[in-house]
C-alpha positions in Angstrom: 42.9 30.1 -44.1 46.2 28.8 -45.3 44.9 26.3 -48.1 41.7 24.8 -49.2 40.9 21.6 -51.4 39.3 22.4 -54.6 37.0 19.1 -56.0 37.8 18.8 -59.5 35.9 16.1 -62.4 35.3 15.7 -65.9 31.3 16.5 -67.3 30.2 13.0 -68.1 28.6 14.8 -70.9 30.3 17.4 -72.3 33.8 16.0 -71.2 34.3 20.0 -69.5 36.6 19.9 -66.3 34.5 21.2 -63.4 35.5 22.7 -60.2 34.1 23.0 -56.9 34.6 24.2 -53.4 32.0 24.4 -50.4 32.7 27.1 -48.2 32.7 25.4 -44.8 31.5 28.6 -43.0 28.4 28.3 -44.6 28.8 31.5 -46.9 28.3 29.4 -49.9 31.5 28.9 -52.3 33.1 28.7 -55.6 32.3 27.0 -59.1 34.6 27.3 -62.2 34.6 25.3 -65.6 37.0 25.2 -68.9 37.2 23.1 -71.9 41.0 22.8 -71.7 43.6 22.2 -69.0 45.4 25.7 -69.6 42.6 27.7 -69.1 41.4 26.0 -65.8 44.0 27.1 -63.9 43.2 30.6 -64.8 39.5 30.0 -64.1 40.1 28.5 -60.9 42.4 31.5 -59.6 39.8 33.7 -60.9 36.9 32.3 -58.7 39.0 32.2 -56.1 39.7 36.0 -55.8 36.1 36.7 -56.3 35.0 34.9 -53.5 37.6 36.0 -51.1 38.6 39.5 -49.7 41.8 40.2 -50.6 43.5 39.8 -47.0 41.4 36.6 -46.7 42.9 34.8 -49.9 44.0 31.4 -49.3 47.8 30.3 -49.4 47.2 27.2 -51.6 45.0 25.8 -53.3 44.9 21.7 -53.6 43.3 20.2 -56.4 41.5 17.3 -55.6 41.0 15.3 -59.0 38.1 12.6 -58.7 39.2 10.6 -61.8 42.3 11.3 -64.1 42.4 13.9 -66.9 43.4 12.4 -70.3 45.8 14.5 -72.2 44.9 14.4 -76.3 48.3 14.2 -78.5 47.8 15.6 -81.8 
């Protein structure tokens, strides 16, 4: 699998960026969360090589935002 498409919002409630991806194979998938921006990347890569064999890792990954994250400034 060269690349798959990662679903990504914001909690209505908590305002936590959540991640999602539905293995199509039926073999279930992948759920990540983080409070901040920098830390979901990590998260995401981290789910990512837990649910994958090593040789099966995907090339890319493609973040699919549903709405727009809002940076805070100071």
């Amino acid at each position: 699998m060269d690349e798959i498409t990662i679903t990504v919002s914001t909690c209505e409630e908590t305002g936590t960026l959540v991640a999602w991806w539905d293995d199509p194979g039926g073999s279930g998938g992948l759920s990540t969360q983080a409070d901040r921006l920098s830390d979901f990347e990590r998260n995401i890569r981290e789910a990512v090589a837990v649910h994958f064999e090593r040789g099966e890792l995907p090339k890319h990954l493609r973040l699919h935002f549903v709405d727009d994250p809002v940076l805070a400034v100071a």
